[in-house]
C-alpha positions in Angstrom: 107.6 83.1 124.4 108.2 82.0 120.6 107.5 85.0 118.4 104.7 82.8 116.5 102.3 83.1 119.5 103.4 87.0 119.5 102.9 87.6 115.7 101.2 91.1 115.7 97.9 91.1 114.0 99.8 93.3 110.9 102.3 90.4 110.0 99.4 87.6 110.0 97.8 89.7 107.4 100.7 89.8 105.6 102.8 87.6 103.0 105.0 84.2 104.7 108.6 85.9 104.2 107.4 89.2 105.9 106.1 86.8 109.3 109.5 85.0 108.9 111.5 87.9 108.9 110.0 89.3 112.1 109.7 85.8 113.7 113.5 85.2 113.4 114.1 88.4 114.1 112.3 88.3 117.0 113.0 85.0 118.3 116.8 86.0 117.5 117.0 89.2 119.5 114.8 87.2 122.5 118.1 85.2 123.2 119.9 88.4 123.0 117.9 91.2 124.7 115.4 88.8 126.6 111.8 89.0 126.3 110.3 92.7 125.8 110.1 95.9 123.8 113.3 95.6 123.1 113.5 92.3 121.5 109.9 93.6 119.2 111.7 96.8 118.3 115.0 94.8 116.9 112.2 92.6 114.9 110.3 95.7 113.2 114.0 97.0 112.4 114.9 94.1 111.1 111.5 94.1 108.7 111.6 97.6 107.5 114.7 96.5 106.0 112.6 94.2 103.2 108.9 95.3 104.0 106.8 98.4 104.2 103.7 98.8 106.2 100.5 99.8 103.7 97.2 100.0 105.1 96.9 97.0 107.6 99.8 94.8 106.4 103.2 94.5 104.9 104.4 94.4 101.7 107.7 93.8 100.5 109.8 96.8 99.1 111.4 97.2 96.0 114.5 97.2 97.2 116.8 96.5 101.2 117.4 99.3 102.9 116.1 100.8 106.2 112.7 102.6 105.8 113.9 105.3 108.5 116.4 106.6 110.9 115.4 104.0 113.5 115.3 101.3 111.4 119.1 101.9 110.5 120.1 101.2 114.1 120.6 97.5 115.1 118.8 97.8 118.5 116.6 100.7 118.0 115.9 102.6 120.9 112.4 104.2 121.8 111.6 106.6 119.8 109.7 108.1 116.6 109.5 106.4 113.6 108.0 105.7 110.4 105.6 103.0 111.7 106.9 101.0 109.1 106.3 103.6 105.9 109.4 103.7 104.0 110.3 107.3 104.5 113.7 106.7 102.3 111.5 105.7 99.3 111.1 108.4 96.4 108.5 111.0 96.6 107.0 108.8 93.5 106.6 105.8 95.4 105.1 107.2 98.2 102.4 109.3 96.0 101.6 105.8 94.2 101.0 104.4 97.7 99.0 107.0 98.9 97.2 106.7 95.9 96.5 103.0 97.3 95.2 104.2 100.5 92.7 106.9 99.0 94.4 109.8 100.4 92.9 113.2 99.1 95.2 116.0 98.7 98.4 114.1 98.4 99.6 115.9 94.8 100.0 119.2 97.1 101.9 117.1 99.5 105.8 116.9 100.4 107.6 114.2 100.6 107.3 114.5 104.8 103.9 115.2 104.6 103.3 111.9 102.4 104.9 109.8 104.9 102.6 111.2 107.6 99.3 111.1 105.7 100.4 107.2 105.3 101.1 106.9 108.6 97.2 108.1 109.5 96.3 106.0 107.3 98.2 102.9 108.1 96.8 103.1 111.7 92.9 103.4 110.9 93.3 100.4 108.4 95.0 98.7 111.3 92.3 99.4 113.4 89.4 98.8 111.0 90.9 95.1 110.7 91.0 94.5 114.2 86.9 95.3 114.7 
């Protein structure tokens, strides 16, 4: 199935380039892997690279990289990650974006603790948008 029908609900709130980068992604690692996790797993890897996840969309980065360890590999395996939160980004960046999302507390937090107050957050914005 083309990766346009598949296009999770995050990426069609998101900006053109971020739903190309997953679709060709996607589509690419289809022909490689076959249809399945594994082919949607290379596609998020592939868009952590440009984009972070921040509240129920993408946004692109300031900069390429990988946003996390499992975004480094080329065909992630299961596993934990930074549901698309770009973990390698400075403390700074990750305040400002917390800062975004409302979060209370976060000038007492650490850098890890950022990432996962995010994270929470991310998901109930994701999950707002869907009702």
């Amino acid at each position: 199935m083309p990766a346009r029908e598949e296009l999770p609900s995050t990426l069609a709130r998101s900006p053109k380039k971020a739903q190309e980068t997953w679709i060709k992604a996607h589509d690419s690692a289809v022909e490689t892997y076959g249809e399945g996790q594994r082919a949607h797993r290379t596609a998020f890897a592939a868009l952590k690279h440009s984009f972070e996840k921040v509240g129920d969309h993408w946004e692109e980065k300031g900069g390429r990289g990988p946003s996390d360890e499992q975004a480094k590999k080329g065909t992630p395996k299961p596993g934990e990650t930074a549901e698309g939160v770009d973990a390698n980004a400075s403390k700074q960046h990750l305040y400002d974006v917390a800062s975004r999302l409302g979060i209370e507390g976060r000038s007492k937090m650490s850098k890890d603790e950022l990432v996962d107050a995010i994270k929470k957050a991310n998901r109930q914005a994701t999950a707002k948008a869907r009702e």
